[in-house]
N, C-alpha and C positions, 0 to 999 in steps of 0.2 A: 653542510652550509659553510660558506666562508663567514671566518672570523670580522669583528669590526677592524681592527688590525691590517689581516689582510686586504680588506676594503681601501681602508685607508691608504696603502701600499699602491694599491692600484690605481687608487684618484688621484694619487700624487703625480703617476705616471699619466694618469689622461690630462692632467690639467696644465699637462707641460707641453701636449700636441700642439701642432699648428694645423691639423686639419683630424675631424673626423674620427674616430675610434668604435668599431663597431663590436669589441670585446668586452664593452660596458652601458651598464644602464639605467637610467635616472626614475626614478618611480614618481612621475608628479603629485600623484596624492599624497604623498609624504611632506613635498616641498608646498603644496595646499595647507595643508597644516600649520603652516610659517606664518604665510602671508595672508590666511581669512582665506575660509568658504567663499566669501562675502566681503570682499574690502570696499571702497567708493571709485576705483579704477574697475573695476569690476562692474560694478551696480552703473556708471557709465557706459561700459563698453555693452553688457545686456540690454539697457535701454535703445541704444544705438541699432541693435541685433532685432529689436522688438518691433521697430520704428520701419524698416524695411521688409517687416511682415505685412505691413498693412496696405502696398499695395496691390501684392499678391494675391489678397482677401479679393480688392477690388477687382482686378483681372480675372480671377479664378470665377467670377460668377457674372460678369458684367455682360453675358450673352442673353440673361433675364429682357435686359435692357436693349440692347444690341440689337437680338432679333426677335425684339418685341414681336409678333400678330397683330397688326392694328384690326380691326375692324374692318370687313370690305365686303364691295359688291362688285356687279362687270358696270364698266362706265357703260352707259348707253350714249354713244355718240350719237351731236345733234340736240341733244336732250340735257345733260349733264352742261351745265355751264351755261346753256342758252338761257339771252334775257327773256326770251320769248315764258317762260316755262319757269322763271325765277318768283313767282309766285306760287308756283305749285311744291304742295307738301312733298317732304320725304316719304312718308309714309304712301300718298296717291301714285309717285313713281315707283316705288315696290311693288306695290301690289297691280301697276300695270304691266311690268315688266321684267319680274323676276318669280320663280316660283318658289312657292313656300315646301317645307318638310315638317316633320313633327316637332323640329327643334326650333325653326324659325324661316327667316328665310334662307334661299342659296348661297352658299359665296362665290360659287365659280359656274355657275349656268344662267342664263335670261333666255328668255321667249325668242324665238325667231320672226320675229315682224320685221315686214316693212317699215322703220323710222321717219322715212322721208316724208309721208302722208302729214306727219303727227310737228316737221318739222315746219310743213310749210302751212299746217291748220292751225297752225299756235295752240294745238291740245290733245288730249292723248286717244281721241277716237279712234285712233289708229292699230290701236291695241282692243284687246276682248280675248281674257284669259276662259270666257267659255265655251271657245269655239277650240280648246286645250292642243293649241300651238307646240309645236316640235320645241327643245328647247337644242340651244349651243355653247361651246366652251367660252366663257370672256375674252374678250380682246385683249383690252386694255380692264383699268381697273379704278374704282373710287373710293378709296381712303375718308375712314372717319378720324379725327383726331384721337377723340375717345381717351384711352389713361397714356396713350404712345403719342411720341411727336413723330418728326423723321428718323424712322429705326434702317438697319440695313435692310429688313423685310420689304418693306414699303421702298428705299428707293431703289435698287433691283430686281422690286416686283418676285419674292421667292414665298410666292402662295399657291396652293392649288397643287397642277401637277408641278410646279417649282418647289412645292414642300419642302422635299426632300435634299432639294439643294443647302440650303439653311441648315436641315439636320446636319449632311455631310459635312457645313463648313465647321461648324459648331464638334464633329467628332474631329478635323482636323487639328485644333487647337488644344483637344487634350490630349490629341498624337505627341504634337509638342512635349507637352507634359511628361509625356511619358519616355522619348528619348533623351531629353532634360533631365529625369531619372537616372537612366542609368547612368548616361554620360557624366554628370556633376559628379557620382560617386567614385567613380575611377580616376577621373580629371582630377580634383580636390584631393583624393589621398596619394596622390603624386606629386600636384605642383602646390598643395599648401590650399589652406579654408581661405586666407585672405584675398586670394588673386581670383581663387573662383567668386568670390560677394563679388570684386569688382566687376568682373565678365556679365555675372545676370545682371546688375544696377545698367549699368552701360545699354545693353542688351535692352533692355527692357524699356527705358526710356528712348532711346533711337526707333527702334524697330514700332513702338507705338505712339508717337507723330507720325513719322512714316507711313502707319496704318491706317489713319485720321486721313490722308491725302491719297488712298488706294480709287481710282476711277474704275476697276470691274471687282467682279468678286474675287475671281482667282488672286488679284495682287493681294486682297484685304485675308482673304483666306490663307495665303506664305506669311502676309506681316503681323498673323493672328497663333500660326503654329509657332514662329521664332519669338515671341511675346512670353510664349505659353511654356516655352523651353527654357527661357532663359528664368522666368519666376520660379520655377521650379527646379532648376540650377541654388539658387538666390535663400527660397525658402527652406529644402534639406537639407545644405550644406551650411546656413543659417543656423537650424535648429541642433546640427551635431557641432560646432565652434563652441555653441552658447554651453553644452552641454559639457565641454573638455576645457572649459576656461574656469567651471565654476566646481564650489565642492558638492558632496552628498545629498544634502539637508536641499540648499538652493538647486538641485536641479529638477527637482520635483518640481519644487515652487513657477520655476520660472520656466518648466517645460509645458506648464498649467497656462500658464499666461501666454506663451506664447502662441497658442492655439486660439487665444482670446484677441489676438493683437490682431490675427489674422482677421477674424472677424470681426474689432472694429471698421477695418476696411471692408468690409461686408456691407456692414450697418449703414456706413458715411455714404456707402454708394446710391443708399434713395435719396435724400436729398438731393446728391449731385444729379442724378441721373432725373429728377425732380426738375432740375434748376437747368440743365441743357438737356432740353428735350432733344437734340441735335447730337445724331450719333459720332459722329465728326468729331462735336463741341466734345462731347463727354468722353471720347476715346483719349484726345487732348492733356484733360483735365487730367484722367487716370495717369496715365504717362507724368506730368511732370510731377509727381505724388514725389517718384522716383529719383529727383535731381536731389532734396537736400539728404539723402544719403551717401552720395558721392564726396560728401563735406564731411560726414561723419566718419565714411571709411577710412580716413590719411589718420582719422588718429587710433584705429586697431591695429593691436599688435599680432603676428600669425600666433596661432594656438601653439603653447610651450610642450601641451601632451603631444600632439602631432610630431613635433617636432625633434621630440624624444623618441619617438617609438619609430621615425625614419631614419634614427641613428644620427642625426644630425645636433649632437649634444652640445656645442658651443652656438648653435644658436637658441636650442632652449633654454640654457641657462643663463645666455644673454636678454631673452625674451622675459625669463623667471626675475632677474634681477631690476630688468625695466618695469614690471607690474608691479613690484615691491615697492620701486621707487617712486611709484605713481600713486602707492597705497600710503606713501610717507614714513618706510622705513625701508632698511636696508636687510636682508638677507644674513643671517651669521654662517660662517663658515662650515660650522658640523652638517650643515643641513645637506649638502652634495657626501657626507660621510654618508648618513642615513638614508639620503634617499638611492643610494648605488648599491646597483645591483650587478651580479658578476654574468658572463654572458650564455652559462647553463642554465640561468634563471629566464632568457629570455629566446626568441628564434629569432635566426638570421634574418637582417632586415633586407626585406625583397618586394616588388612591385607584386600585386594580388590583383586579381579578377572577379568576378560576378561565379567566375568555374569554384573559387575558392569556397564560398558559402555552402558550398554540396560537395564535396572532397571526402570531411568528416561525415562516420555515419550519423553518429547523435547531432552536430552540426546542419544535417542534411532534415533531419526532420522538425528540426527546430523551423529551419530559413522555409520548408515546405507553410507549415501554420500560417507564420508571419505571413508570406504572399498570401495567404487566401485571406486570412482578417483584413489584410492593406486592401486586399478586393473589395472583400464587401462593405467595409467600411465605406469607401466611396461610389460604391456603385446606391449604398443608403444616401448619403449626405446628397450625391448630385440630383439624385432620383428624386428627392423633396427640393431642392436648393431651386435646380431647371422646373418644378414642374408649379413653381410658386404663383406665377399666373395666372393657371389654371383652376388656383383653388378660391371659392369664396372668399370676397371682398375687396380690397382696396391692392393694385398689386404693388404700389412702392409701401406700404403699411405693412402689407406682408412680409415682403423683402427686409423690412426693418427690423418686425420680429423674428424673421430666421435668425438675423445676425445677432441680435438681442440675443436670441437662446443658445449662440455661440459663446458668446459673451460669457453667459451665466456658466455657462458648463463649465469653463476653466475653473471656476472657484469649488464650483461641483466634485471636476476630477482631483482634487487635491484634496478634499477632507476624504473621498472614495479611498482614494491612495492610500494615506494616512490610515482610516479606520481597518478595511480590510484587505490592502493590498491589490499591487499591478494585478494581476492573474484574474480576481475576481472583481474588480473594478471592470475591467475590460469585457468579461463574459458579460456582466451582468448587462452591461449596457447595450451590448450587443443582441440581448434575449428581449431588452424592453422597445428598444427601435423598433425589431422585426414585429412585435404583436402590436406595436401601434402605428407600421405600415398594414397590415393587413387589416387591424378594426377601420384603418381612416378611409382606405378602399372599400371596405366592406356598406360601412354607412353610407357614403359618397355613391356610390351604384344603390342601394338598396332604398335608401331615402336621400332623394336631392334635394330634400326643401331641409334637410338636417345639413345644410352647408358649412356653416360657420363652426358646428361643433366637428366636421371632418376636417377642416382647415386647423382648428384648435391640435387636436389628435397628432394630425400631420408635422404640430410645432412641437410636441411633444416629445415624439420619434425623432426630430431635428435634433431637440436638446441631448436624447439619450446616443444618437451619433453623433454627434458633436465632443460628448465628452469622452465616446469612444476612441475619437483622435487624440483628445487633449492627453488620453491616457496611453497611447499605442506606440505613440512618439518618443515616449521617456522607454517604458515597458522597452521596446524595439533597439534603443541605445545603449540601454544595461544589459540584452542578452546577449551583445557580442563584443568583441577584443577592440580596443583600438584600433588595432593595425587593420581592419574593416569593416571599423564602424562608420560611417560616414557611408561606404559603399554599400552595408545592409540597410542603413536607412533610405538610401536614393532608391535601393531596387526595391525594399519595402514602397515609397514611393511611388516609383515606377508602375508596380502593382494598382495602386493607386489609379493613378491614370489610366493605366488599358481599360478601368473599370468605367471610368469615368467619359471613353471612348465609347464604348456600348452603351452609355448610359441613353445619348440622344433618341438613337434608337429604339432603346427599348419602351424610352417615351413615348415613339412614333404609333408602338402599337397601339396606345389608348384612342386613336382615331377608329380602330375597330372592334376591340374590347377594352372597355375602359377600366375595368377594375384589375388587369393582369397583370398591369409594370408594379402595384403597390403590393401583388401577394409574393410576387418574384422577388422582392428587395426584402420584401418581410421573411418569407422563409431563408433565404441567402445569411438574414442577422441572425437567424436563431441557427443554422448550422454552424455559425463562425463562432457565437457563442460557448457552444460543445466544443469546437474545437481547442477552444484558448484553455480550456481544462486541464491538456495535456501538458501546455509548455510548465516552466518552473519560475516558483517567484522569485521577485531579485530583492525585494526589500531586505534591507540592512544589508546588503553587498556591495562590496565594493566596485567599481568598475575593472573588470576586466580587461586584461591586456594583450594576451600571446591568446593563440589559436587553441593552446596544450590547457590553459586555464581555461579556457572556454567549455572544452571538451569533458575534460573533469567536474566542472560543474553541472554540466547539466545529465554525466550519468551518478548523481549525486541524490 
């Protein structure tokens, strides 16, 4: 080990450069120690970080809304709309003209009559469902208002055999998501965390106006993946900033919250989606969520860790010296003694890939874990989040309590933390989701008139995935080096969304077994459960930095 001495020797000599030195190395948590875990430039700059979570929340789920299922029948032209027949019940037009099942009536078949009789008799003799009439696909189609206004469903007509159109667009957006992933990670530990927030902020509100003014699917379907890419650019590269800006103690805390923040925007979203029943109006709304972040960005500083471990020391320690400054004191000189590290202490600073996280072999089965918990994680959370409509009772009440029970979980995942630690915070939550996906299936097919307690069940499950993120986010930050932290959290991410791609899907199936998409997400949590067993805790560790501290620790 170099002496402090020779340290000193050595800073004397970097601090005399006029560019760059990559024989030397600055250890931020050291110069953390100076200037507060926790100063008031800080606890601003967090806030600001936290504040551009929330409309990601609302993004990431606003296809509840979006492509609501209004209520429908086939229009009966002729009929639908004429004065002639504006006295005749709803219910006297179903049952002339459309045939029932055991669940109620059709949504996509009516009788094949002659209309014209019934048009020009001013009544419906024209019909007689016991002479058991051939039935036909709908033409056109008649919307109830019901709990939806005008959703994307209804004005593109994407029901019936257009089902699946809806599903697809709805997997396209979390396509987004997921090349948003990886890209953010790579992107960001290249050109810096600042300039990536500004690309999603930007990103995000353009391309959703934009979306709000799409005239067919396909345009709303590109302005809904680039949306979904650029949030998710915005919210990982977000969450690793927040996490290299602050010390130890705080990044629990506020890696807690910011899973909370997300889902404010969750929450806010019934009301709004409440208040413009108008898919348009509320795509709108979400979008400029997005503008006063762009006010807040000019006064973040790029991250000083980042900026350190790209070998770029005179702008970290101009970064370091500017957050001091902004904390209302100045930096003392020993502190670059202490915090310098000589360059056998650290590896050459070079551009890393997504190849890097499987290079190492203990590396390699670490990053293997992580992708499959990021899997199921979301493949739980969107699997109740999407399928919130479909459960007993109120769906914007619903909608409120998921994000409620997002809500609560941050505070959840912090005393878990705290008490027993990332590793089994994370399993456990993982083992409670999946057995209250498969009881809330379970009752939900076995007893339908037990609705409200499968719905209950269902938010339960919600809450214990919910804090499985709040916990998987910090967990996922501390298992890897700086130099690709940022990159395993996006592909952590990334993970994330391919799950959340299938997710529609796997929804689809409930039109022919209903109970199979909640035992799939339920055993999915209890596998990932087991598996979070194997990785290592990090509590009381420090943040790692180099690939070689990585490696050692976890065959440790």
């Amino acid at each position: 080990m170099k002496s402090e001495s020779e340290k000193g020797e050595k800073l004397a000599d970097a601090t005399d450069l006029t560019k760059d030195s990559k024989d030397i190395y600055f250890d931020f948590d050291v110069i953390l120690e100076y200037y507060g875990n926790m100063g008031c430039f800080q606890a601003l700059v967090a806030v600001f970080i936290l504040y551009a979570a929330i409309p990601v929340g609302m993004h990431g789920v606003s296809a509840v809304f979006l492509l609501g299922i209004p209520e429908h029948r086939c229009h009966i032209s002729g009929i639908d709309g004429n004065a002639s027949f504006a006295n005749f019940s709803e219910e006297s037009i179903l049952n002339a003209s459309i045939p029932t099942t055991e669940s109620g009536y059709e949504r996509c078949l009516m009788y094949d009559y002659n209309y014209s009789d019934c048009i020009n008799d001013g009544n419906l003799e024209c019909t007689d469902p016991r002479l058991n009439p051939s039935t036909v696909p709908c033409q056109q189609y008649k919307y109830s208002r019901g709990e939806y206004g005008n959703t994307v469903v209804r004005e593109f007509n994407l029901v019936c055999d257009q089902l699946i159109l809806g599903t697809t667009s709805n997997a396209v957006f979390y396509t987004g998501g997921l090349m948003g992933g990886f890209l953010s990670g790579n992107i960001s530990d290249n050109i810096g965390r600042r300039l990536m927030l500004l690309i999603g902020a930007l990103l995000t509100a353009i391309c959703g106006i934009a979306c709000a003014f799409s005239p067919t699917l396909a345009m709303y379907s590109v302005m809904r993946f680039i949306i979904s890419l650029s949030t998710m650019a915005s919210f990982s590269v977000g969450f690793v900033y927040v996490m290299e800006v602050l010390g130890k103690k705080w990044r629990v805390i506020i890696g807690a919250i910011y899973n909370s923040a997300y889902a404010v925007g969750y929450t806010v979203l019934s009301p709004m989606a409440y208040y413009w029943r108008d898919w348009r109006e509320l795509q709108i709304a979400m979008s400029l969520v997005s503008v006063p972040f762009l006010l807040m960005w000019m006064l973040l500083p790029e991250s000083p860790r980042w900026q350190f471990a790209r070998g770029r020391h005179e702008d970290g320690k101009a970064t370091s010296n500017l957050i001091a400054k902004r904390n209302g004191f100045e930096l003392p000189s020993e502190v670059w003694v202490k915090s310098l590290r000589p360059k056998e202490d650290v590896e050459n600073v070079q551009i890393y890939s997504t190849i890097t996280l499987f290079r190492q072999r203990e590396m390699r089965k670490v990053t293997g874990i992580v992708m499959f918990c990021w899997f199921v994680a979301s493949l739980g959370y969107f699997g109740i989040s999407l399928n919130i409509g479909a459960y007993a009772g109120d769906v914007y009440v619903n909608n409120a309590l998921s994000g409620l029970a997002e809500v609560i979980a941050g505070p959840i995942a912090m005393v878990a933390i705290k008490k027993i630690g990332r590793r089994m915070s994370t399993s456990g939550s993982y083992v409670i989701a999946g057995v209250m996906c498969i009881v809330s299936s379970v009752v939900n097919y076995c007893s339908p008139d037990l609705g409200i307690l499968a719905t209950t069940l269902a938010l339960l499950g919600k809450l214990a995935i919910s804090t499985t993120f709040a916990v998987i986010f910090v967990y996922t930050s501390e298992l890897y080096p700086t130099v690709v932290r940022a990159l395993a959290v996006s592909t952590g991410a990334a993970c994330a969304f391919s799950a959340s791609i299938i997710t529609p899907y796997a929804l689809f199936l409930q039109n022919y077994v209903s109970w199979l998409p909640g035992v799939i997400f339920g055993t999915a949590g209890i596998l990932a459960g087991i598996a979070t067993l194997y990785l290592r805790e990090t509590r009381d560790h420090k943040m790692l930095t180099t690939l070689e501290e990585a490696e050692q620790f976890y065959k440790k």
